[in-house]
MDTraj code that builds the backbone (N, CA, C; nanometers):
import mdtraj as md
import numpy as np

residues = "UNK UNK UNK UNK UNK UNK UNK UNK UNK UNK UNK UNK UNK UNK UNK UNK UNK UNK UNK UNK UNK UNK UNK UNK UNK UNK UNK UNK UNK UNK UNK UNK UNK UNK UNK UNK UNK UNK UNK UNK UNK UNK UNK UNK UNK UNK UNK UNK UNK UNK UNK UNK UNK UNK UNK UNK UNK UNK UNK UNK UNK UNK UNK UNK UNK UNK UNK UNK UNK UNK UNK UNK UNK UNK UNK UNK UNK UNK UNK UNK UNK UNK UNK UNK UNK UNK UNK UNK UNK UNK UNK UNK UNK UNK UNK UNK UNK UNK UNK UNK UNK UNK UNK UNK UNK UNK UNK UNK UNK UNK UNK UNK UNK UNK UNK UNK UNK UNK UNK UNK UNK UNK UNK UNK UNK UNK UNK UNK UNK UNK UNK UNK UNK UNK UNK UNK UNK UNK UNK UNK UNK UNK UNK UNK UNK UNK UNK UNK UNK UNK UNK UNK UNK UNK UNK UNK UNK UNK UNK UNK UNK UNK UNK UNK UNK UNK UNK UNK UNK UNK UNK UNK UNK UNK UNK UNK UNK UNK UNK UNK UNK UNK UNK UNK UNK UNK UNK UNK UNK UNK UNK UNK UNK UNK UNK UNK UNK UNK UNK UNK UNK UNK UNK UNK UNK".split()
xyz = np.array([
    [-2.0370, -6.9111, -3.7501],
    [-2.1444, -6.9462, -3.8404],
    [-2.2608, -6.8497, -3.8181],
    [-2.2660, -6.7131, -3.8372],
    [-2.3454, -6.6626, -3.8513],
    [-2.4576, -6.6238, -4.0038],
    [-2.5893, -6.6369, -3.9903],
    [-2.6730, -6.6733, -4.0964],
    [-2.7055, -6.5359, -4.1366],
    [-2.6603, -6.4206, -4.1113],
    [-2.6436, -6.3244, -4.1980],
    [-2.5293, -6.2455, -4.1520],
    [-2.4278, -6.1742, -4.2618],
    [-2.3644, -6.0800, -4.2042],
    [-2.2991, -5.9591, -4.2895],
    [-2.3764, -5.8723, -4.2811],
    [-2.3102, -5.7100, -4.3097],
    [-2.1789, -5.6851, -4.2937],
    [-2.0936, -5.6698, -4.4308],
    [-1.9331, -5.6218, -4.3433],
    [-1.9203, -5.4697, -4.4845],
    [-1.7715, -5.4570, -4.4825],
    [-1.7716, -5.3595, -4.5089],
    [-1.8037, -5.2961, -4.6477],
    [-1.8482, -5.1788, -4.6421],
    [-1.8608, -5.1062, -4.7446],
    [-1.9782, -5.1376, -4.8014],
    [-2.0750, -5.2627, -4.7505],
    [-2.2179, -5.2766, -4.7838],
    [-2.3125, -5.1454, -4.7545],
    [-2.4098, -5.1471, -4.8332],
    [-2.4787, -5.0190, -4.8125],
    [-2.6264, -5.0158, -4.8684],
    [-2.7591, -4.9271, -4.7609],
    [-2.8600, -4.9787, -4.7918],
    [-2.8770, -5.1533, -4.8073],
    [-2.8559, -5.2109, -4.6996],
    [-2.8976, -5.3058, -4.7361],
    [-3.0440, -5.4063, -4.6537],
    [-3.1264, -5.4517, -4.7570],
    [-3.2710, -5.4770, -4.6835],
    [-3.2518, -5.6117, -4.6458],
    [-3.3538, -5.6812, -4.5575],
    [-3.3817, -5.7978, -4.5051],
    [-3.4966, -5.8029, -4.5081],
    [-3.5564, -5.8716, -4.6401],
    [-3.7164, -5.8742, -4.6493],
    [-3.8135, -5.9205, -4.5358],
    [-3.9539, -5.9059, -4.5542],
    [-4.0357, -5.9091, -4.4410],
    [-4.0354, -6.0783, -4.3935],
    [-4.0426, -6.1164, -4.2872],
    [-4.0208, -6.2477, -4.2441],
    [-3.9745, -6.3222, -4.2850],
    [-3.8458, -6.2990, -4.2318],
    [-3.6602, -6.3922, -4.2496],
    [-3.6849, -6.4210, -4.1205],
    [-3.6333, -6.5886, -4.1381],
    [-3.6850, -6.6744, -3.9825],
    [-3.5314, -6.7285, -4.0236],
    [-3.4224, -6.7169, -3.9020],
    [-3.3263, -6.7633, -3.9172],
    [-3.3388, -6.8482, -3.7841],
    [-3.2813, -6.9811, -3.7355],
    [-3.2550, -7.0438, -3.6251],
    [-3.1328, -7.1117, -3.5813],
    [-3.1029, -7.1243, -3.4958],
    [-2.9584, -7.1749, -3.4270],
    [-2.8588, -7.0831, -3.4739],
    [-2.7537, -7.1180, -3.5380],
    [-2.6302, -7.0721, -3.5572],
    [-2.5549, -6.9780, -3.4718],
    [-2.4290, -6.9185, -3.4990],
    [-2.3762, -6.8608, -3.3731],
    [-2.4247, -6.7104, -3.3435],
    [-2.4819, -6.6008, -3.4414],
    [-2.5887, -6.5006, -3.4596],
    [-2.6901, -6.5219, -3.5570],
    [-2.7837, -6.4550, -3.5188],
    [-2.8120, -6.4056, -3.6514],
    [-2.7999, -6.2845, -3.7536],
    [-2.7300, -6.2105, -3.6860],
    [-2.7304, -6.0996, -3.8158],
    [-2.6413, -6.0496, -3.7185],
    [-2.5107, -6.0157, -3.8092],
    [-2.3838, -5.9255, -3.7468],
    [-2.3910, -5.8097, -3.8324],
    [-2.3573, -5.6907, -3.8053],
    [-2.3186, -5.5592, -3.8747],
    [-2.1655, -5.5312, -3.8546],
    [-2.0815, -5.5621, -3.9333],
    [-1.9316, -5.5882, -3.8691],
    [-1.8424, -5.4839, -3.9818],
    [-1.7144, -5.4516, -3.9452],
    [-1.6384, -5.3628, -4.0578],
    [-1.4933, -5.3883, -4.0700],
    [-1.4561, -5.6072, -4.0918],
    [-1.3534, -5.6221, -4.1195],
    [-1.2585, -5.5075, -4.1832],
    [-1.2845, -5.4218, -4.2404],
    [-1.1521, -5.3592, -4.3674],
    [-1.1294, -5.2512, -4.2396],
    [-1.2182, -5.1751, -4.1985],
    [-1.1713, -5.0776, -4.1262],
    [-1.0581, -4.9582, -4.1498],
    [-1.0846, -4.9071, -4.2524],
    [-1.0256, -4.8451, -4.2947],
    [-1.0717, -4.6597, -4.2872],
    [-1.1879, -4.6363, -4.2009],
    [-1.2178, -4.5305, -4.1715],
    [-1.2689, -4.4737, -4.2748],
    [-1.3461, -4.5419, -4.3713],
    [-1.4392, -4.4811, -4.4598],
    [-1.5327, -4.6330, -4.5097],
    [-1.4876, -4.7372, -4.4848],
    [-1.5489, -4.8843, -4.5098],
    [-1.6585, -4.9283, -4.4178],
    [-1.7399, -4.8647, -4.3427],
    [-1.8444, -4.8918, -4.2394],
    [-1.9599, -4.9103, -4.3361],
    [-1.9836, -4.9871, -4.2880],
    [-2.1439, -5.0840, -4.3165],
    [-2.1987, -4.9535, -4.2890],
    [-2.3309, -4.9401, -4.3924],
    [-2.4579, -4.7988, -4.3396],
    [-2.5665, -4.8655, -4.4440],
    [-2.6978, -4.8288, -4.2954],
    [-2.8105, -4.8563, -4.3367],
    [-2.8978, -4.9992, -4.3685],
    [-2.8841, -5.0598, -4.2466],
    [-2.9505, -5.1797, -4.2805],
    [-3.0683, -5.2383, -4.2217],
    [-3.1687, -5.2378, -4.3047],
    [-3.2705, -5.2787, -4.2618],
    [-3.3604, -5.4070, -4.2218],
    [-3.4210, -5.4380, -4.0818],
    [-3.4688, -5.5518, -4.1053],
    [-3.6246, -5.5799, -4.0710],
    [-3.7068, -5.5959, -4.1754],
    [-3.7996, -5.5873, -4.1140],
    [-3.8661, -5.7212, -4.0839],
    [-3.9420, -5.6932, -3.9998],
    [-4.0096, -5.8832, -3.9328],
    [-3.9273, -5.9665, -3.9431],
    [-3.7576, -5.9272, -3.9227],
    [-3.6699, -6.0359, -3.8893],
    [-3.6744, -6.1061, -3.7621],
    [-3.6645, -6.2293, -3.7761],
    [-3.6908, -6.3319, -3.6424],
    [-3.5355, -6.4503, -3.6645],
    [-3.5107, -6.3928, -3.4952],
    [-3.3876, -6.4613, -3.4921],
    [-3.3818, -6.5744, -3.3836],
    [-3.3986, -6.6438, -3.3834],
    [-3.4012, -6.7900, -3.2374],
    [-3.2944, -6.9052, -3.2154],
    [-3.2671, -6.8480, -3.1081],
    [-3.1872, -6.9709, -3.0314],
    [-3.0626, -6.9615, -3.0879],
    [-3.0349, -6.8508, -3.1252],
    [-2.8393, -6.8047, -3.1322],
    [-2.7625, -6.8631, -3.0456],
    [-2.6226, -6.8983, -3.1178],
    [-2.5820, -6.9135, -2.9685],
    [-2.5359, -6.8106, -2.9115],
    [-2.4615, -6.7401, -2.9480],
    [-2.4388, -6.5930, -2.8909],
    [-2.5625, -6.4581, -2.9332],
    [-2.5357, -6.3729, -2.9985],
    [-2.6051, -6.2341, -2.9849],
    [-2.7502, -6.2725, -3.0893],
    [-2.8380, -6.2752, -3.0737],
    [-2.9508, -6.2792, -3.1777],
    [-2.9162, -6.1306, -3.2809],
    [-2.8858, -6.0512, -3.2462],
    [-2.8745, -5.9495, -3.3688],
    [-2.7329, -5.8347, -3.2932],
    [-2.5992, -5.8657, -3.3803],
    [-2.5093, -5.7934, -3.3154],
    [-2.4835, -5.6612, -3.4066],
    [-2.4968, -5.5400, -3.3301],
    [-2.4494, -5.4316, -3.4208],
    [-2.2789, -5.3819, -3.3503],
    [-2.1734, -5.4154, -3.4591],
    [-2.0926, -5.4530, -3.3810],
    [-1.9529, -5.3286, -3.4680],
    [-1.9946, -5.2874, -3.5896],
    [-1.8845, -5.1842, -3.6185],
    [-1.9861, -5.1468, -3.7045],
    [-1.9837, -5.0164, -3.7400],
    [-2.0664, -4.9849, -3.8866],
    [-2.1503, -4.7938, -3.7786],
    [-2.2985, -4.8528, -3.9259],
    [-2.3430, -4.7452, -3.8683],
    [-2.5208, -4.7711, -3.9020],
    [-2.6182, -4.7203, -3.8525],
    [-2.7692, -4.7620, -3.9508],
    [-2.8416, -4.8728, -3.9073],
    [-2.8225, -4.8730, -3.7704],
    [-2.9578, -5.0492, -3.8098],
    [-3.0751, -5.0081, -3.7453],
    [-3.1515, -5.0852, -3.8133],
    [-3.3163, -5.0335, -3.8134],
    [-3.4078, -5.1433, -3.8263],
    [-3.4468, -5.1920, -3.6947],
    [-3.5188, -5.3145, -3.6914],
    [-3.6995, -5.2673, -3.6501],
    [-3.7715, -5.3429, -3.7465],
    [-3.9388, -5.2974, -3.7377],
    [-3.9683, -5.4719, -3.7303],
    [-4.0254, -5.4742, -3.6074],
    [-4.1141, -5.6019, -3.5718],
    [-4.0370, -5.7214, -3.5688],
    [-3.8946, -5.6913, -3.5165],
    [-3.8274, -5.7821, -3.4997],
    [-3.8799, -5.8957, -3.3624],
    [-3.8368, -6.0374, -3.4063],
    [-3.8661, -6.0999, -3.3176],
    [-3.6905, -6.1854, -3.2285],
    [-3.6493, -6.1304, -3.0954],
    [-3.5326, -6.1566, -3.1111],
    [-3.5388, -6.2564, -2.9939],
    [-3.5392, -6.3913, -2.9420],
    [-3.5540, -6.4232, -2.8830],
    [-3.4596, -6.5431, -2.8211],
    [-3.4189, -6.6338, -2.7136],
    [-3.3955, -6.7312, -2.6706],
    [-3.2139, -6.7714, -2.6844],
    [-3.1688, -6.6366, -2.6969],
    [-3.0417, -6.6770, -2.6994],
    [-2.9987, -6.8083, -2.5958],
    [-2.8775, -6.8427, -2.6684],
    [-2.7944, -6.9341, -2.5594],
    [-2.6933, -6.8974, -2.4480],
    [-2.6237, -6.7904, -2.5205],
    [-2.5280, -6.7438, -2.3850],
    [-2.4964, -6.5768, -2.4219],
    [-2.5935, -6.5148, -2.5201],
    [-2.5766, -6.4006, -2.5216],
    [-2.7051, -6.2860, -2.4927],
    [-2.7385, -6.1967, -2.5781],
    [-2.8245, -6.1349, -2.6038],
    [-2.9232, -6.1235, -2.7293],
    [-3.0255, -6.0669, -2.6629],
    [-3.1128, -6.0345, -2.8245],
    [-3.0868, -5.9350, -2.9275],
    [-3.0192, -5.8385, -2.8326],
    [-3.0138, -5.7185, -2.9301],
    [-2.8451, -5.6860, -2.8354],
    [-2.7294, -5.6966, -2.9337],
    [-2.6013, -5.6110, -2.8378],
    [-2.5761, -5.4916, -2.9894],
    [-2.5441, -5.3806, -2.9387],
    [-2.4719, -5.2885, -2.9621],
    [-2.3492, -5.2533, -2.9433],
    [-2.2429, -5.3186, -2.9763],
    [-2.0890, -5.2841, -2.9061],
    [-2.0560, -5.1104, -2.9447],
    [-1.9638, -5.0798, -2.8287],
    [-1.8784, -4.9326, -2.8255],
    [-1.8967, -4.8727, -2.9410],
    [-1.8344, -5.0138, -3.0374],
    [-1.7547, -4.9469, -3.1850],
    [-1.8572, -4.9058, -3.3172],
    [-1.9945, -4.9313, -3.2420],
    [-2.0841, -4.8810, -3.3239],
    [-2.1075, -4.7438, -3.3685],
    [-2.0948, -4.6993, -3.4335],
    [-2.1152, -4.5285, -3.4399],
    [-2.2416, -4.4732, -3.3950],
    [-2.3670, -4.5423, -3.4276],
    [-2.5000, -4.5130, -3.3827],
    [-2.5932, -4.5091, -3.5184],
    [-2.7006, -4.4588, -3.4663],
    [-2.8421, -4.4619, -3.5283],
    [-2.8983, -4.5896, -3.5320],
    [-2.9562, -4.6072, -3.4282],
    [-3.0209, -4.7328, -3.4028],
    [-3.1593, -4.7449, -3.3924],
    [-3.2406, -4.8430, -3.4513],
    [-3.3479, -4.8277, -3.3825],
    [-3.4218, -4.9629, -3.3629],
    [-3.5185, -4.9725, -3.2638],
    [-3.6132, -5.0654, -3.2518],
    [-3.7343, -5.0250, -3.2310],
    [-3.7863, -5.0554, -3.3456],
    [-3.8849, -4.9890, -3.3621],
    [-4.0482, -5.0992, -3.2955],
    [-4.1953, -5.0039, -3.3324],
    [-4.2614, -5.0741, -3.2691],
    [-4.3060, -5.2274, -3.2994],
    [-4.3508, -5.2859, -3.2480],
    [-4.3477, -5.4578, -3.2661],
    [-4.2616, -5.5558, -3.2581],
    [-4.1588, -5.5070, -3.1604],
    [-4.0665, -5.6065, -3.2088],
    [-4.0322, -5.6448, -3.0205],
    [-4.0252, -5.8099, -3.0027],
    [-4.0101, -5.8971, -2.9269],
    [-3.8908, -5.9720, -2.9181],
    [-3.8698, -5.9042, -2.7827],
    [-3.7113, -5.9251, -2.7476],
    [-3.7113, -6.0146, -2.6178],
    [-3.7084, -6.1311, -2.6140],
    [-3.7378, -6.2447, -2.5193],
    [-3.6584, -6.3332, -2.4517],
    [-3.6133, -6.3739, -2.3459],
    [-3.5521, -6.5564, -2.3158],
    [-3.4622, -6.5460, -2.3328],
    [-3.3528, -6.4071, -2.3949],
    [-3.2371, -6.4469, -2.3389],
    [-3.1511, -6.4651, -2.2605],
    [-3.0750, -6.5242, -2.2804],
    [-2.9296, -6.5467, -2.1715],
    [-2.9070, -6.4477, -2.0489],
    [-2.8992, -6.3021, -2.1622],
    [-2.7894, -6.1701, -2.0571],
    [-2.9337, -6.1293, -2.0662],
    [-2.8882, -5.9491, -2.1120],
    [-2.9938, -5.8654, -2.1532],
    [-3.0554, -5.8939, -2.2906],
    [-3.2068, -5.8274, -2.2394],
    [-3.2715, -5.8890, -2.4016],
    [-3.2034, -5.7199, -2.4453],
    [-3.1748, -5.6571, -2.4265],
    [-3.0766, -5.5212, -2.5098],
    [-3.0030, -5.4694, -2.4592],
    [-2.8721, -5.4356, -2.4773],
    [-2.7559, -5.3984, -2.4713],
    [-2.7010, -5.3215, -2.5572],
    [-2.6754, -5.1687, -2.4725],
    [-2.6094, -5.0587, -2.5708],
    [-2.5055, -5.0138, -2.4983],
    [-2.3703, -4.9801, -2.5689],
    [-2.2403, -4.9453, -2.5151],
    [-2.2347, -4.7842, -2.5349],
    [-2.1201, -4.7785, -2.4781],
    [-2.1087, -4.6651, -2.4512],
    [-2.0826, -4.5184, -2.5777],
    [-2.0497, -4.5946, -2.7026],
    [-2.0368, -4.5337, -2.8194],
    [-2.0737, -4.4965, -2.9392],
    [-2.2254, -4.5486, -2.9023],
    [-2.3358, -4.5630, -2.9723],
    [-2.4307, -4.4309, -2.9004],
    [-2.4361, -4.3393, -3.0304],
    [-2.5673, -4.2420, -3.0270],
    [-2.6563, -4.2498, -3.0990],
    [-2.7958, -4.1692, -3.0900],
    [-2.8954, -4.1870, -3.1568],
    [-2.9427, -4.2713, -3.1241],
    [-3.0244, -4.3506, -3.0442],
    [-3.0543, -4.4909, -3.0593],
    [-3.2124, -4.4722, -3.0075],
    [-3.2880, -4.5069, -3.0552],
    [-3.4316, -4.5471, -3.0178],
    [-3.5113, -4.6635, -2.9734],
    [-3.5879, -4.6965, -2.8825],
    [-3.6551, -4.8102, -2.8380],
    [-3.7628, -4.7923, -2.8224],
    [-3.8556, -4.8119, -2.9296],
    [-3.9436, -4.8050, -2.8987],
    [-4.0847, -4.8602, -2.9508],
    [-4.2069, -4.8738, -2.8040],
    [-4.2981, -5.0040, -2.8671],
    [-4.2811, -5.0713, -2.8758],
    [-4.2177, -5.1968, -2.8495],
    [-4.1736, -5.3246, -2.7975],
    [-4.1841, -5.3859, -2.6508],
    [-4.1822, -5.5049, -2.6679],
    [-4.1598, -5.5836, -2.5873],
    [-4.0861, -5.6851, -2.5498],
    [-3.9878, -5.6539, -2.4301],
    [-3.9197, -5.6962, -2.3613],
    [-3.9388, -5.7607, -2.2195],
    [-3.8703, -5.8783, -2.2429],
    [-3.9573, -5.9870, -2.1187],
    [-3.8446, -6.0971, -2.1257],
    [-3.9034, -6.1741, -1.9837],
    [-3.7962, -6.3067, -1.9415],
    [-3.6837, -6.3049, -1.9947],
    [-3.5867, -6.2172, -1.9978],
    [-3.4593, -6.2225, -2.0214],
    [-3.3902, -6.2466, -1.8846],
    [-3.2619, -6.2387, -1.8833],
    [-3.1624, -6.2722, -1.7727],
    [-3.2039, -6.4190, -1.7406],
    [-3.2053, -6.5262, -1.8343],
    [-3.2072, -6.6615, -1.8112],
    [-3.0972, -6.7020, -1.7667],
    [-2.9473, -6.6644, -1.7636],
    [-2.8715, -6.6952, -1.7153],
    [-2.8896, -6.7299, -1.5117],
    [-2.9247, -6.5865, -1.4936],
    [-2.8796, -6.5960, -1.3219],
    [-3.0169, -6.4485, -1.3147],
    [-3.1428, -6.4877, -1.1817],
    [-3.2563, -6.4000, -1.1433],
    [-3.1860, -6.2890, -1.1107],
    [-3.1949, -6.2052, -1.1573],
    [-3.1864, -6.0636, -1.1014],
    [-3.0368, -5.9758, -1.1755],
    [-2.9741, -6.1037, -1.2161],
    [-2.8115, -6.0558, -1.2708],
    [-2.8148, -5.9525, -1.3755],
    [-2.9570, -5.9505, -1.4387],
    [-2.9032, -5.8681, -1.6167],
    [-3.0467, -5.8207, -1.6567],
    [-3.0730, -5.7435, -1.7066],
    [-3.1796, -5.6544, -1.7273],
    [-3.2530, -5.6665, -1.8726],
    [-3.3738, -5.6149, -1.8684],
    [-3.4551, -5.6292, -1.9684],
    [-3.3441, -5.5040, -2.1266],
    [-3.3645, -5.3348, -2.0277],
    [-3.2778, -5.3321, -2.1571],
    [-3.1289, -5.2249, -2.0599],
    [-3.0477, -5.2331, -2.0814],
    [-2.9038, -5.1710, -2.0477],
    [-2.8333, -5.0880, -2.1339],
    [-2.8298, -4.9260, -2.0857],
    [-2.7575, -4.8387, -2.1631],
    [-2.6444, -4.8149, -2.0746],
    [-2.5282, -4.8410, -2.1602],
    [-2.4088, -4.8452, -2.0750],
    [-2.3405, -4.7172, -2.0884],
    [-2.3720, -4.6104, -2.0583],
    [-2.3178, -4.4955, -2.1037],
    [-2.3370, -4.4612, -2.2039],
    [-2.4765, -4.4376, -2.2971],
    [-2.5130, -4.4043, -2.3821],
    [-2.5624, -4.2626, -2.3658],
    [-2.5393, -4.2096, -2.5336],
    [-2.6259, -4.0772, -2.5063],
    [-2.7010, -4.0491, -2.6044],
    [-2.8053, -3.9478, -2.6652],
    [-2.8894, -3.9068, -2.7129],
    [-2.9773, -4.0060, -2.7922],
    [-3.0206, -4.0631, -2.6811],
    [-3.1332, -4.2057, -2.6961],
    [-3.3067, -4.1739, -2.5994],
    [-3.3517, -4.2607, -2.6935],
    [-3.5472, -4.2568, -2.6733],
    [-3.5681, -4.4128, -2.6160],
    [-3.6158, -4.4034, -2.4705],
    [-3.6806, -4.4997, -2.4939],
    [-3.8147, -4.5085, -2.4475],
    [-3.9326, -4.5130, -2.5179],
    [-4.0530, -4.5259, -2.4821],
    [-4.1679, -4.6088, -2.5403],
    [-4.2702, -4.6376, -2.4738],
    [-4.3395, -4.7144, -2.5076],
    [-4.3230, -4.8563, -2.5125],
    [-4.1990, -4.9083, -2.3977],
    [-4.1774, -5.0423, -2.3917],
    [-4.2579, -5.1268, -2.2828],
    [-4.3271, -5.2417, -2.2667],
    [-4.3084, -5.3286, -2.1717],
    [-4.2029, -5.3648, -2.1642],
    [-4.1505, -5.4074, -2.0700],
    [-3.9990, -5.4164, -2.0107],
    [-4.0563, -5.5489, -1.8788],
    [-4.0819, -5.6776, -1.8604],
    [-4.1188, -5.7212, -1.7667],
    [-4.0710, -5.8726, -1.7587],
    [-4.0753, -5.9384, -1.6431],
    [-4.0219, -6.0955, -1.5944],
    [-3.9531, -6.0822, -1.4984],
    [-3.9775, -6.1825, -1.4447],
    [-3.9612, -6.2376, -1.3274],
    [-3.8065, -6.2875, -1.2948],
    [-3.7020, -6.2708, -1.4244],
    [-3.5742, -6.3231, -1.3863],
    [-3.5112, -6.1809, -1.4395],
    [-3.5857, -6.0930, -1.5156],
    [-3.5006, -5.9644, -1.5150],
    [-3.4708, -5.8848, -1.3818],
    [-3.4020, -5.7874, -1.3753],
    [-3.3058, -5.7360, -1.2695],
    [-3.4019, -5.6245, -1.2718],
    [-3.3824, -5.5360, -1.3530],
    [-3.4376, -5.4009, -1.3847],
    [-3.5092, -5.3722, -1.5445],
    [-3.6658, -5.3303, -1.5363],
    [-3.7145, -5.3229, -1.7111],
    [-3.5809, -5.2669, -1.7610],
    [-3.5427, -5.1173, -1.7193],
    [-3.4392, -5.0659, -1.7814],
    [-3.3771, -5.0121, -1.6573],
    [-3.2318, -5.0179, -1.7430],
    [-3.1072, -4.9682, -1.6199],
    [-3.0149, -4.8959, -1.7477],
    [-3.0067, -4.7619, -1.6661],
    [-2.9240, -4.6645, -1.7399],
    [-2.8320, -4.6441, -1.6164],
    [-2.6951, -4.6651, -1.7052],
    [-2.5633, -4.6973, -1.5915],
    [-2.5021, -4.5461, -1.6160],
    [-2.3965, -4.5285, -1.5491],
    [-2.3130, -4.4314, -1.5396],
    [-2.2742, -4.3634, -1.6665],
    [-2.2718, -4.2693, -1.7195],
    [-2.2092, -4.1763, -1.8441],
    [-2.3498, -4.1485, -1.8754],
    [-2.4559, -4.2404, -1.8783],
    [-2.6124, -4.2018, -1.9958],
    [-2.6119, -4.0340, -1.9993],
    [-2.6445, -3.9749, -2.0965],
    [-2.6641, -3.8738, -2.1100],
    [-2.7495, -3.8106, -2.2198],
    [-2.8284, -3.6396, -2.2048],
    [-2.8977, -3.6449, -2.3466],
    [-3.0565, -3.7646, -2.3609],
    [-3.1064, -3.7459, -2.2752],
    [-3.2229, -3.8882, -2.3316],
    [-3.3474, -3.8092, -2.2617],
    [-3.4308, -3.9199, -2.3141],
    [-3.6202, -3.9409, -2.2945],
    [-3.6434, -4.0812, -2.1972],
    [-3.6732, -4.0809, -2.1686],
    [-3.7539, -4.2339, -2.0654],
    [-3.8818, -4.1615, -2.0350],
    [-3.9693, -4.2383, -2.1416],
    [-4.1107, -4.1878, -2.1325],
    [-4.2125, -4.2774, -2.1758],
    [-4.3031, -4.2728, -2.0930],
    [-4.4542, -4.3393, -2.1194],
    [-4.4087, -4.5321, -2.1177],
    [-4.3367, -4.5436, -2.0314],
    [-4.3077, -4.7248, -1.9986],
    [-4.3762, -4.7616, -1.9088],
    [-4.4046, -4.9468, -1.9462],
    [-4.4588, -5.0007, -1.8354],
    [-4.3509, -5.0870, -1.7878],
    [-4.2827, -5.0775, -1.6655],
    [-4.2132, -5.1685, -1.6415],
    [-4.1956, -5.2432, -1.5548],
    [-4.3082, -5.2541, -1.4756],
    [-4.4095, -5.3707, -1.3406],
    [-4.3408, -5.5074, -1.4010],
    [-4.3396, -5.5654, -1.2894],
    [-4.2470, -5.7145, -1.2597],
    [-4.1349, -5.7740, -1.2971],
    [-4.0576, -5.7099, -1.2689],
    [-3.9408, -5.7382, -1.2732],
    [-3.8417, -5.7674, -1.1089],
    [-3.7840, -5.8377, -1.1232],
    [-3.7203, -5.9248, -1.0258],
    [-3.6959, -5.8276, -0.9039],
    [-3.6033, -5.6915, -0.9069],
    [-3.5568, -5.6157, -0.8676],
    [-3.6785, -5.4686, -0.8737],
    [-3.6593, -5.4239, -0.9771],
    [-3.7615, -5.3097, -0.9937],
    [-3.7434, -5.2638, -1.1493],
    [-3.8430, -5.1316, -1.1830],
    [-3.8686, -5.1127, -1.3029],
    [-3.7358, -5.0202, -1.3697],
    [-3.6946, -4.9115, -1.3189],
    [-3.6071, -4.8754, -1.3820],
    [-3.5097, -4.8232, -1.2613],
    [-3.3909, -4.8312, -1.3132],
    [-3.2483, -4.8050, -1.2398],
    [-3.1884, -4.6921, -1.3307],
    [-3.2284, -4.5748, -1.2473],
    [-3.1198, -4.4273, -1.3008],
    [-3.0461, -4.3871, -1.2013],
    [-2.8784, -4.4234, -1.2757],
    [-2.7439, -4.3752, -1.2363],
    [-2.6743, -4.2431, -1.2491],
    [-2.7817, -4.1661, -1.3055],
    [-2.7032, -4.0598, -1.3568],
    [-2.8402, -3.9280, -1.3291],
    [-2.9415, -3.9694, -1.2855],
    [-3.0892, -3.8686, -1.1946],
    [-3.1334, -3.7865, -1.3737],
    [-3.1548, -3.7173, -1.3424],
    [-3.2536, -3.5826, -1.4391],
    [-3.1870, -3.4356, -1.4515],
    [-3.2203, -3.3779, -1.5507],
    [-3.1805, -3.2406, -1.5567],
    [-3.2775, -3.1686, -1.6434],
    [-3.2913, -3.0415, -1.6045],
    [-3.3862, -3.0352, -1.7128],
    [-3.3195, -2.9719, -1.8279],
    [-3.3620, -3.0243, -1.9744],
    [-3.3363, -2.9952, -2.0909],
    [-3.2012, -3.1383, -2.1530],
    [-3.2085, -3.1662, -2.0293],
    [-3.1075, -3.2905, -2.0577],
    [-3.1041, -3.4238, -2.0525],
    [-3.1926, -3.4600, -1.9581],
    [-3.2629, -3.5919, -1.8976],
    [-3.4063, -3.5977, -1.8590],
    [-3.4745, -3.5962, -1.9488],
    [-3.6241, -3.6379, -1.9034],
    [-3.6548, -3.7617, -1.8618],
    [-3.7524, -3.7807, -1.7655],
    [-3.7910, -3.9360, -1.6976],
    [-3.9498, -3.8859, -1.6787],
    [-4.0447, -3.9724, -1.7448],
    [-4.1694, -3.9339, -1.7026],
    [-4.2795, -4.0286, -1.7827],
    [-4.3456, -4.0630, -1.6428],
    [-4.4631, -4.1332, -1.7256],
    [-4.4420, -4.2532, -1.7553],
    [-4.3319, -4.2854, -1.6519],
    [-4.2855, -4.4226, -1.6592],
    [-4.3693, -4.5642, -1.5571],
    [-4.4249, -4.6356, -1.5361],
    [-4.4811, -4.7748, -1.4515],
    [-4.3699, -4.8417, -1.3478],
    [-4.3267, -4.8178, -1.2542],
    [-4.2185, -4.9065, -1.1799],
    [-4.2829, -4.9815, -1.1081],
])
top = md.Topology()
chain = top.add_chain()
for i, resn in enumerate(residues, 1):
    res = top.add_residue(resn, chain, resSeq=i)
    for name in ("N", "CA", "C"):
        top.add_atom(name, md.element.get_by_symbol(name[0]), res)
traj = md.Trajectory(xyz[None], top)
């Protein structure tokens, strides 16, 4: 029972300014039942979408390509996340500034390993990892590459790490964050710096 969902071959498609969806099992899937290698969802926009108390993912980008959230409010999942990105996403992601990613379950964001392009930025991220103190992080790039993330608060007391970039990350920015109080510490890099390849700077731990 999800209260919105993108599948295939949809295109350009908007989510006017303050759509308040609550409960159900997401709120907004980006999915590509037909799968036929030209049927991917592209381009969907949501702006001042507010998603609460999912039971699983508050906003899943889960096959397709294009999502672009401005002042999203994603908050209080039940046993998932605010924001997941699965593998099978192709990329171009963004979170843009204003948008409140809160109280959930796992991570309030989650990006896999097959997802490029992705941006974070100007937001706020807080009290996530309600499940278990310290288990799951404000935001998690799981082997992601040519991603921005800056200008986030990233903070609470049951998150693990503001941000944790795991093994594969590659190609990125981590710049100008505040990410003071968090359970564990502010950011976790698995994969260090290079120059022209990995910038880290100007970050709050």
């Amino acid at each position: 029972l999800n209260h919105v969902a993108v599948d295939s071959y949809a295109y350009s498609i908007r989510l006017r300014a303050e759509s308040h969806v609550l409960n159900g099992y997401r709120g907004l899937i980006v999915t590509d039942t037909a799968a036929t290698g030209s049927s991917a969802p592209k381009w969907v926009y949501a702006e001042q979408f507010e998603a609460d108390h999912s039971f699983w993912n508050c906003v899943e980008a889960y096959r397709g390509e294009s999502l672009y959230l401005i002042g999203a409010w994603l908050g209080s999942s039940l046993t998932g996340r605010g924001l997941m990105v699965d593998s099978g996403f192709t990329g171009d992601v963004s979170c843009d500034p204003a948008c409140r990613i809160s109280g959930n379950w796992l991570e309030g964001v989650y990006v896999g390993s097959g997802t490029k392009n992705v941006r974070l930025i100007g937001s706020m991220i807080s009290d996530n990892s309600q499940a278990s103190t310290g288990t799951y992080h404000g935001v998690m790039l799981d082997g992601t590459t040519d991603f921005v993330v800056s200008g986030l608060r990233s903070t609470g007391a049951k998150q693990g790490y503001g941000v944790w970039l795991n093994t594969g990350c590659d190609y990125f920015t981590v710049a100008a964050n505040n990410l003071r109080g968090n359970a564990t510490g502010g950011l976790y890099n698995s994969v260090g710096t290079s120059t022209g390849r990995r910038e880290v700077s100007g970050t709050i731990s």
